[in-house]
KOLLUM-544985 format. One record per residue (C-alpha): residue number from 0; x, y, z negated. Coordinates in pm, whole numbers, plus 32768, in hexadecimal, padded with zeros to 4 digits. Each point is the difference from the previous one (the first is absolute). Example, Ala and Ser with C-alpha at 12.3 -4.5 7.8 and 13.67 -1.06 7.14 Angstrom:
REM residues 2
{doza: 0 X: 84CE Y: 7E3E Z: 7CF4} $
{doza: 1 X: 8089 Y: 8158 Z: 8042} $
***
This chain:
REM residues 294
{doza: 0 X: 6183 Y: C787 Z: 7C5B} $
{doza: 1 X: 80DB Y: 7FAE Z: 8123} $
{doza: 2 X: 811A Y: 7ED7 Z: 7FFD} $
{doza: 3 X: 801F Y: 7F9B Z: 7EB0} $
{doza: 4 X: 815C Y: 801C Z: 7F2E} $
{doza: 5 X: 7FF7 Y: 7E75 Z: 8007} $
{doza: 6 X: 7FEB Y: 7FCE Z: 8171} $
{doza: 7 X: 8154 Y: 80F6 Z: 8019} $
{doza: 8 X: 8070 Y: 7F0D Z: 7F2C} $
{doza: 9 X: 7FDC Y: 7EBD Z: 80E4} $
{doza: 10 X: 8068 Y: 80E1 Z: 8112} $
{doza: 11 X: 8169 Y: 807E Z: 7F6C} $
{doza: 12 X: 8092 Y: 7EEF Z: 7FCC} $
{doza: 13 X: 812A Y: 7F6F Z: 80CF} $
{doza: 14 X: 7FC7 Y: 7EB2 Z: 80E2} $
{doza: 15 X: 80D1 Y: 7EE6 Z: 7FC0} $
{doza: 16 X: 8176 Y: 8045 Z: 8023} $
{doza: 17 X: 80AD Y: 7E7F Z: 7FC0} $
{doza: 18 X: 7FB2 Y: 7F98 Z: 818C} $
{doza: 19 X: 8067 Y: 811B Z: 8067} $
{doza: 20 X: 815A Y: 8014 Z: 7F43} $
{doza: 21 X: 8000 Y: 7E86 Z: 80AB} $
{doza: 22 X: 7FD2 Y: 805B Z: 811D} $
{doza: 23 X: 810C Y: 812E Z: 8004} $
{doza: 24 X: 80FF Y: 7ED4 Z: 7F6C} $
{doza: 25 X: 7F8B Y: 7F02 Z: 8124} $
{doza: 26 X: 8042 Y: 810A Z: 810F} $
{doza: 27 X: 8152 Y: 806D Z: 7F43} $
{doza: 28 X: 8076 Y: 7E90 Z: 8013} $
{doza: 29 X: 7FA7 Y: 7FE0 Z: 816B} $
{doza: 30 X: 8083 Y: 8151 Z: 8080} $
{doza: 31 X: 814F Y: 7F6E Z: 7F36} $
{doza: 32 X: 803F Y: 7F15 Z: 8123} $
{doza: 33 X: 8018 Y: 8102 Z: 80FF} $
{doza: 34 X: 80FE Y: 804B Z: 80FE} $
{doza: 35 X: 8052 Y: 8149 Z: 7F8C} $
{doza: 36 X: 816E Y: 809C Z: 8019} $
{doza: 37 X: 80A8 Y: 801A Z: 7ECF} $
{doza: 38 X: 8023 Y: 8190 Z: 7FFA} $
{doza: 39 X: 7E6E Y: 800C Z: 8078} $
{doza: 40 X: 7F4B Y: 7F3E Z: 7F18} $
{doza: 41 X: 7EC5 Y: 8096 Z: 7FDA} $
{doza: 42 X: 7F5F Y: 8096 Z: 7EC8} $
{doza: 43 X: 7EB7 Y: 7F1D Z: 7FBF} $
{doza: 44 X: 7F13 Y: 80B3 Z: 7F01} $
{doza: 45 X: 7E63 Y: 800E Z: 7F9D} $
{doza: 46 X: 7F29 Y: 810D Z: 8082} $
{doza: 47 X: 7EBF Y: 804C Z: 800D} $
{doza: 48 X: 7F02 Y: 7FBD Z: 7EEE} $
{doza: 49 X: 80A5 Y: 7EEE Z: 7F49} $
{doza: 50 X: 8130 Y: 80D9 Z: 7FFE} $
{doza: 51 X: 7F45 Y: 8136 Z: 7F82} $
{doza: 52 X: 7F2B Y: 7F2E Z: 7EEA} $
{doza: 53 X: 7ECA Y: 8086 Z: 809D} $
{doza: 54 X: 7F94 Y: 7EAC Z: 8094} $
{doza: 55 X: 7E82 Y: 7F8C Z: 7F98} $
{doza: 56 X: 7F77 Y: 7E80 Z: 8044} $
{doza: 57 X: 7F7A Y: 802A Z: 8158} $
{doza: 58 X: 8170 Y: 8061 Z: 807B} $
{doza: 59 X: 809D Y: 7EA8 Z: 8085} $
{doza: 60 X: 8163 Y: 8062 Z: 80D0} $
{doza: 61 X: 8123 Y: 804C Z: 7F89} $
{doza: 62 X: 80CB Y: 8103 Z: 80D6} $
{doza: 63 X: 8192 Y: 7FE1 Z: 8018} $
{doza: 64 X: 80D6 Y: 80CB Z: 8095} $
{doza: 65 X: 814A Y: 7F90 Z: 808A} $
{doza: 66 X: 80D9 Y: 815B Z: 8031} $
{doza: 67 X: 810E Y: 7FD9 Z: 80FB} $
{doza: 68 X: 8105 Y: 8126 Z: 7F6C} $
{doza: 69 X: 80CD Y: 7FE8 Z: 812A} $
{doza: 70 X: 7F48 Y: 80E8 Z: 80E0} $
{doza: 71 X: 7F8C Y: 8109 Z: 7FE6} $
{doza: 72 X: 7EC6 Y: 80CC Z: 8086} $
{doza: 73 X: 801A Y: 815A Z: 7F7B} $
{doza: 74 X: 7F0B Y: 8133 Z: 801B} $
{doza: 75 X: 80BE Y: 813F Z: 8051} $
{doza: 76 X: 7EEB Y: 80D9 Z: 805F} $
{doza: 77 X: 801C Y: 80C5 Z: 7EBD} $
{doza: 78 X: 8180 Y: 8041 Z: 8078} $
{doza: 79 X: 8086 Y: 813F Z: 80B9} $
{doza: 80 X: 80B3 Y: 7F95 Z: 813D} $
{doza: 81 X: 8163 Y: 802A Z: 7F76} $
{doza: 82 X: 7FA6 Y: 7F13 Z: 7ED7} $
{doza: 83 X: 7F66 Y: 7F02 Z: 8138} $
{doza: 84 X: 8158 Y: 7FFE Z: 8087} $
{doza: 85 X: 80D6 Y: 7FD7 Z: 7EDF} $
{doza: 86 X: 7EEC Y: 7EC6 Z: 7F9D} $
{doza: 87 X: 804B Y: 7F7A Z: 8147} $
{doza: 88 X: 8195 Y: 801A Z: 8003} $
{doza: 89 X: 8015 Y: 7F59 Z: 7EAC} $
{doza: 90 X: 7F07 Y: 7EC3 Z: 8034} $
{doza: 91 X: 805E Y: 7EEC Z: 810D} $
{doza: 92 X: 7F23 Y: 7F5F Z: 80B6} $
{doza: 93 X: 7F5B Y: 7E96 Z: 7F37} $
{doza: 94 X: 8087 Y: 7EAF Z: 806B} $
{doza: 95 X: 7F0C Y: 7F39 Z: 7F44} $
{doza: 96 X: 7EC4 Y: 8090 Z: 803F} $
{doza: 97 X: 7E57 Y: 7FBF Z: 7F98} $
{doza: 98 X: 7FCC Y: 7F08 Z: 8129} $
{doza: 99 X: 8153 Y: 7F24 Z: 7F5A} $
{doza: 100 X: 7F96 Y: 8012 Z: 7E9D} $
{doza: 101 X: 7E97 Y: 7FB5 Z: 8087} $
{doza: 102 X: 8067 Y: 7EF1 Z: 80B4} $
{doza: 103 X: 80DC Y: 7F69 Z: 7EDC} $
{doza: 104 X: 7EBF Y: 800D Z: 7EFB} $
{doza: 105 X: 7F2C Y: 7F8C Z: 80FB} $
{doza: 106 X: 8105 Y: 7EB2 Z: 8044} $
{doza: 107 X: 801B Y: 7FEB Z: 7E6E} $
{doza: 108 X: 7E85 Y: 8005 Z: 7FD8} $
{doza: 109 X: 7FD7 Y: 7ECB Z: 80E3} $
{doza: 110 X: 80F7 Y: 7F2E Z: 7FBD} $
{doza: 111 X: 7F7B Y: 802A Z: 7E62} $
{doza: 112 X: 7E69 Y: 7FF6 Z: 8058} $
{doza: 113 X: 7FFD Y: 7F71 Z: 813C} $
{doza: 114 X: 7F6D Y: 80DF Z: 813F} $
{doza: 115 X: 7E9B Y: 7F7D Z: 7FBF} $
{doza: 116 X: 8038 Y: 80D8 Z: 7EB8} $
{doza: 117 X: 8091 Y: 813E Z: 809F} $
{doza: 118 X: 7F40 Y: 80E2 Z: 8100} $
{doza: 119 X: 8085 Y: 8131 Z: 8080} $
{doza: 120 X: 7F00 Y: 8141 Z: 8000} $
{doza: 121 X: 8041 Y: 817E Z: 8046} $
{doza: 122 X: 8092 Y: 809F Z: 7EC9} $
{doza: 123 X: 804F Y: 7E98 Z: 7F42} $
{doza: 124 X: 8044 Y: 7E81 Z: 8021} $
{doza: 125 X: 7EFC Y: 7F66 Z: 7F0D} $
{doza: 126 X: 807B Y: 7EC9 Z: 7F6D} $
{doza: 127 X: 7F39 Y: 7EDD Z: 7F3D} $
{doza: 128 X: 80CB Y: 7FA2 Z: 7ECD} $
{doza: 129 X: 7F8D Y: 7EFF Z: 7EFE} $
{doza: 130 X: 7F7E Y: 812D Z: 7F52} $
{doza: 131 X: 7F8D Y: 8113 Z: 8075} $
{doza: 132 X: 8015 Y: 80BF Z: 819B} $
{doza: 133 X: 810B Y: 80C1 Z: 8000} $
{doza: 134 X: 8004 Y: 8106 Z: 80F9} $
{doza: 135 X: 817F Y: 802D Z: 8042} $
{doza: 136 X: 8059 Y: 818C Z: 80AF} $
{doza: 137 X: 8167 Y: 7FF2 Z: 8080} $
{doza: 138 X: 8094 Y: 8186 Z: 7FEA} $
{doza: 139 X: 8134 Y: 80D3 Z: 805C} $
{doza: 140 X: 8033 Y: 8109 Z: 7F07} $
{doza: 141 X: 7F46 Y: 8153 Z: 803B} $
{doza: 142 X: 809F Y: 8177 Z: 7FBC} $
{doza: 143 X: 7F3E Y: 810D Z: 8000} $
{doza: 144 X: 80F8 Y: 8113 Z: 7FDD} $
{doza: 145 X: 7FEC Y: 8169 Z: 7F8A} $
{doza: 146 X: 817B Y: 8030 Z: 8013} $
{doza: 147 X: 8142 Y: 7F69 Z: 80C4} $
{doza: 148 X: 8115 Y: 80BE Z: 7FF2} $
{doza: 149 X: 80F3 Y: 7ED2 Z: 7FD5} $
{doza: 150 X: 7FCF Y: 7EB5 Z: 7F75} $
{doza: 151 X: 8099 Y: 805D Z: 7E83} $
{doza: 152 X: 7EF4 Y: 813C Z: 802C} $
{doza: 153 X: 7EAF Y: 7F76 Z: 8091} $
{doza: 154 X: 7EA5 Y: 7FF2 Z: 7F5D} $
{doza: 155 X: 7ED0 Y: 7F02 Z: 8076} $
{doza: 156 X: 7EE0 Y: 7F45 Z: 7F57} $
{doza: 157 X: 8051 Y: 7E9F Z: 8055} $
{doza: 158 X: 7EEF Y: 7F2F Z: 8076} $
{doza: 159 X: 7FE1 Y: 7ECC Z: 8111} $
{doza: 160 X: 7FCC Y: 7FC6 Z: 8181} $
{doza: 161 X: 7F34 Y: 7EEF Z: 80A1} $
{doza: 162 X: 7FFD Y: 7FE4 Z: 8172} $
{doza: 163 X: 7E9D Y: 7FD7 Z: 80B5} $
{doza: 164 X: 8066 Y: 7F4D Z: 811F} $
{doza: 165 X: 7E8A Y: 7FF6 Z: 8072} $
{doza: 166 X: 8058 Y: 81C3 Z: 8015} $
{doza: 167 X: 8153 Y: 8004 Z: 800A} $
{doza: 168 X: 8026 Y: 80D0 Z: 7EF8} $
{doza: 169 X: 8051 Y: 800E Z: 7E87} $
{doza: 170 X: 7F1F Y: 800D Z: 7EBA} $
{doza: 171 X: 809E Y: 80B7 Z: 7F02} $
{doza: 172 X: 7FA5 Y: 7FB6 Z: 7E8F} $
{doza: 173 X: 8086 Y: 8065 Z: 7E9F} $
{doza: 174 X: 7F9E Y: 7EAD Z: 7F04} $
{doza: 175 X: 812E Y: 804F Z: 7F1B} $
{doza: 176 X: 7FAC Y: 8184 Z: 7FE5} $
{doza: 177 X: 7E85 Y: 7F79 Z: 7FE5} $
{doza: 178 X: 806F Y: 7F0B Z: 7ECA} $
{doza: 179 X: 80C8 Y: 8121 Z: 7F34} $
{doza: 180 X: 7EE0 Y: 8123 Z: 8044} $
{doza: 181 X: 7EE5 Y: 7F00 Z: 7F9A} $
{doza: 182 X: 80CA Y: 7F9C Z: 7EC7} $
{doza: 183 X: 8023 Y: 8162 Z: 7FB0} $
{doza: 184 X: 7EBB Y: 8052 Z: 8014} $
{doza: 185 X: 7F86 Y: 7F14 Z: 7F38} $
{doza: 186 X: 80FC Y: 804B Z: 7EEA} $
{doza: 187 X: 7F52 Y: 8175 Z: 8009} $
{doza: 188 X: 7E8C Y: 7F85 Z: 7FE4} $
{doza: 189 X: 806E Y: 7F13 Z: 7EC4} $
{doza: 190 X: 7FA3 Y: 7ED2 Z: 8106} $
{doza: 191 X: 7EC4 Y: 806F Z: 807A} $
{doza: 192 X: 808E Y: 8006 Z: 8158} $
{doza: 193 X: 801B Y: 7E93 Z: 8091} $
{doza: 194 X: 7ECB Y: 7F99 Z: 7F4C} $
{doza: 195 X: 7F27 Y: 80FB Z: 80AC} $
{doza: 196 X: 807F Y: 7F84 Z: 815E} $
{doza: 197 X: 7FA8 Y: 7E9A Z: 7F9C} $
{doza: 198 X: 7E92 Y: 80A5 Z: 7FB6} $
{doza: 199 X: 7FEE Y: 80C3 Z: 814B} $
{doza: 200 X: 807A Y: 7EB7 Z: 80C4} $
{doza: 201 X: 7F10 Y: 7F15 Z: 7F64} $
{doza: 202 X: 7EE7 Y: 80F4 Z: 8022} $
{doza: 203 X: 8063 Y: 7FEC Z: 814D} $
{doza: 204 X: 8002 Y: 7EAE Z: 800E} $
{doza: 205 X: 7E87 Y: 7FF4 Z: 7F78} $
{doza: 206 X: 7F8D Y: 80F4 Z: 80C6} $
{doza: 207 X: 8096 Y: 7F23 Z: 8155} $
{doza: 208 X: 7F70 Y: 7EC5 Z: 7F5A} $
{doza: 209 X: 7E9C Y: 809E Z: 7FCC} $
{doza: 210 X: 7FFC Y: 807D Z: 815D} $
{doza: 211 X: 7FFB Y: 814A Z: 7F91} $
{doza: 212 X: 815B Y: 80A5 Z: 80D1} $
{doza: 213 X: 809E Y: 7F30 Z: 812B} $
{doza: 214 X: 8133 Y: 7F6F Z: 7FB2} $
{doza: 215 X: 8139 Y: 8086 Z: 8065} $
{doza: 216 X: 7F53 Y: 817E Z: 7FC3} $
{doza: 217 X: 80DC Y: 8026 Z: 7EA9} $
{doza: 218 X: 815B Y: 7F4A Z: 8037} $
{doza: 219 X: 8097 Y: 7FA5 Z: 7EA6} $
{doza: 220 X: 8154 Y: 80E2 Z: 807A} $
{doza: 221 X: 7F33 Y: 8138 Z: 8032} $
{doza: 222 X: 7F05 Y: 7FBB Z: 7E9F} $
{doza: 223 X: 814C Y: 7FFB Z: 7F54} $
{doza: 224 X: 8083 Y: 8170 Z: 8092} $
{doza: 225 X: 7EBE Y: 806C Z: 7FB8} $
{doza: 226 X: 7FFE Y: 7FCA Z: 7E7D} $
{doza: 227 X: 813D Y: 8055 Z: 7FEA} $
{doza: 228 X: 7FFA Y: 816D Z: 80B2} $
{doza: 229 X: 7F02 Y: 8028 Z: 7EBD} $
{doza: 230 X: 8056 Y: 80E9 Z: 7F25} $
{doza: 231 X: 80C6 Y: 7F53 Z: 7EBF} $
{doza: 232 X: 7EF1 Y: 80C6 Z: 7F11} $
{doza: 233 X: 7EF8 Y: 7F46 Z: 80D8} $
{doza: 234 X: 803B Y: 7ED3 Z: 7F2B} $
{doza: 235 X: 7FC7 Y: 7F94 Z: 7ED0} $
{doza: 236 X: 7EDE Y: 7FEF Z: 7ECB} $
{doza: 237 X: 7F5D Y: 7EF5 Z: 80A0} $
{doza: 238 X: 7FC2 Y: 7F2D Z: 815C} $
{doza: 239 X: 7ECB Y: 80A0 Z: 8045} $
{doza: 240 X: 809D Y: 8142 Z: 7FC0} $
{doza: 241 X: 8107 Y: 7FCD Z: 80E5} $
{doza: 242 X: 7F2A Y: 7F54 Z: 8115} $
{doza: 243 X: 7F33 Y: 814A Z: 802B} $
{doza: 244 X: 8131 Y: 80DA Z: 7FC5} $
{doza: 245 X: 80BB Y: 7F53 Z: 8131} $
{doza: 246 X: 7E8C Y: 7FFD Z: 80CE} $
{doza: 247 X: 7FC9 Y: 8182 Z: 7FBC} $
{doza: 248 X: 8156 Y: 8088 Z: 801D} $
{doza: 249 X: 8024 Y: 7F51 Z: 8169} $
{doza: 250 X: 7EBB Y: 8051 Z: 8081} $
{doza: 251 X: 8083 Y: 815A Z: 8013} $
{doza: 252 X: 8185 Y: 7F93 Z: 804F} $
{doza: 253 X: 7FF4 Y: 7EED Z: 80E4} $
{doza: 254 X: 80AA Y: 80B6 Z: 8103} $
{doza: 255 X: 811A Y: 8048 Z: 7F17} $
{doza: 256 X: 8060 Y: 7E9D Z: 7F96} $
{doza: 257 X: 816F Y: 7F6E Z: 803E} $
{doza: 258 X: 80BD Y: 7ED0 Z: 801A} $
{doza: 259 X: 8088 Y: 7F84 Z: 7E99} $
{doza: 260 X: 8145 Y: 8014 Z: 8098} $
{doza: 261 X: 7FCE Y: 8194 Z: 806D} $
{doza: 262 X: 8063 Y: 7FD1 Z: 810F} $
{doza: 263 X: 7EDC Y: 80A1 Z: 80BE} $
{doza: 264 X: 7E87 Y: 7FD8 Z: 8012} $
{doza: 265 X: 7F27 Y: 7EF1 Z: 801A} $
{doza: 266 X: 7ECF Y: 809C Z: 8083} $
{doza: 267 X: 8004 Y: 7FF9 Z: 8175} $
{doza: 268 X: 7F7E Y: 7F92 Z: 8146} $
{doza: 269 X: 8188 Y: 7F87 Z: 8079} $
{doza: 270 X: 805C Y: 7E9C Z: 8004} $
{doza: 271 X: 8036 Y: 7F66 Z: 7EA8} $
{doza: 272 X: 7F34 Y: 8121 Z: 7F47} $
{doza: 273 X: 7EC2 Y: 800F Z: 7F58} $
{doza: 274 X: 7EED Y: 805D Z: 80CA} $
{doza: 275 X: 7F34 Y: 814B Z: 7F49} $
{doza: 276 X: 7EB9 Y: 7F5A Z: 8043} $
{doza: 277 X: 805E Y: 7EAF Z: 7F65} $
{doza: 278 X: 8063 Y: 8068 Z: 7EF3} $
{doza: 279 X: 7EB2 Y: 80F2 Z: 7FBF} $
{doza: 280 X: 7F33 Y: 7EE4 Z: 8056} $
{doza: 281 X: 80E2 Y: 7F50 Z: 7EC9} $
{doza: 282 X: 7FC8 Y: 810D Z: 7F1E} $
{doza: 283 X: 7EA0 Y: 8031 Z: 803A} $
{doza: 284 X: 7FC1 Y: 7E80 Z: 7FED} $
{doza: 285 X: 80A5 Y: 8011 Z: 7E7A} $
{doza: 286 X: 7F09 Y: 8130 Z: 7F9A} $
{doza: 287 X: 7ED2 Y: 7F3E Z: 806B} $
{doza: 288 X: 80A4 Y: 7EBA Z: 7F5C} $
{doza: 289 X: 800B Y: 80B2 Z: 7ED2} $
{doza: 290 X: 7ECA Y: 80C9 Z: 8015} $
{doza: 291 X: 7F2D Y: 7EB8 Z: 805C} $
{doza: 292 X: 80B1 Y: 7F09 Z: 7F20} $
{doza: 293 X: 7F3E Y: 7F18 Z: 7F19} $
***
């Protein structure tokens, strides 16, 4: 019999969305009082589940992103060493960098909240509003080029930076690129898309509530990759349908799924990747959910 249709149901659709657009406003209006400069005020946007409509009930933060555009940390690696040089005579060097936009949000989150409201952690300052947590990133903007030859003839996918100072290094990401491809996709399966990563994610979620996988084994990022590197003719007819279709089809492609954004794999044993054994242990959890369900 497996999961029935009306279980899919439950499962695909979205959590509440009013907090969350309250809690986007609240951080908006706080972020307003900052100390930025006039020529650097940061772009302040929704990513993440809320932002991608592929939220469920259990999901409780709401992640910000406060995009510093002016600096710069660029990827050249795809770039010939003539094209390196010509990148590096036409950009100067930032004045207002991540640690002075950082600073600014972090300033314009107390004085609004109040520290006892604001803590400070490795990727994101989380932040109790009157709503929801917010989990506020602040970025410089992210190139990844395949061509500089001059600023009026340049190509790059545009993503963000967010310093680790724990690893003094950056984490790239891609949320815009990640909005547009998901949208797409879900234009080309008639909807089908977002729905079926609400399923997967609260199947997770029942599975980590009935003891049944450890939690943190299928991170809601990587679930979403996952359906999407699916096949669009995977979806469709009807939940269960597409439940098995998405089950079946990775068992044998796992290795093969990518970011939402393209912008490389997610299957991997480097930081920030998907290790290959959680997410067998996932899928192999869902088959015997459905094959024991009753």
């Amino acid at each position: 019999m497996g999961i029935p249709e009306t279980q899919f149901d439950t499962w695909a659709k979205p959590g509440a969305s009013t907090t969350a657009t309250q809690t986007y406003n609240s951080i908006q209006i706080a972020l307003a009082g900052g100390s930025y400069p006039d020529k650097c005020k940061p772009d302040i946007y929704l990513q993440g589940s809320y932002r991608n409509d592929t939220n469920i009930w259990s999901e409780s933060d709401v992640d910000v992103v406060v995009e510093n555009g002016c600096a710069m940390f660029s990827d050249l690696s795809a770039l010939s060493a003539a094209q390196k040089a010509a990148y590096d005579a036409a950009f100067e060097k930032a004045t207002y960098n991540w640690t002075d936009c950082y600073d600014h949000t972090l300033a314009a989150l107390h004085k609004y909240y109040g520290t006892a409201a604001v803590v400070t952690g490795a990727k994101a300052i989380a932040v109790q509003t009157p709503y929801r947590k917010a989990d506020v990133v602040v970025a410089i903007q992210h190139r990844k080029y395949s061509q500089f030859i001059s600023i009026a003839a340049q190509k790059y996918v545009k993503g963000i930076a967010i310093w680790l100072k724990g690893e003094s290094r950056y984490l790239t990401n891609f949320p815009k690129v990640h909005y547009d491809n998901g949208v797409a996709k879900n234009s080309r399966t008639n909807e089908w898309y977002k729905p079926t990563v609400r399923i997967f994610k609260n199947a997770n979620r029942y599975l980590v509530d009935n003891s049944l996988l450890a939690a943190g084994k299928a991170p809601s990022y990587c679930m979403e990759c996952l359906v999407y590197s699916v096949p669009d003719e995977q979806f469709g007819g009807t939940f269960q349908d597409t439940f098995c279709n998405v089950v079946n089809w990775a068992q044998v492609n796992l290795t093969t799924i990518r970011r939402v954004s393209e912008q490389g794999p997610i299957i991997g044993s480097e930081a920030g990747l998907w290790p290959l054994a959680d997410a067998r242990a996932y899928l192999d959890e869902l088959i015997k959910l459905w094959n024991d369900w009753s």
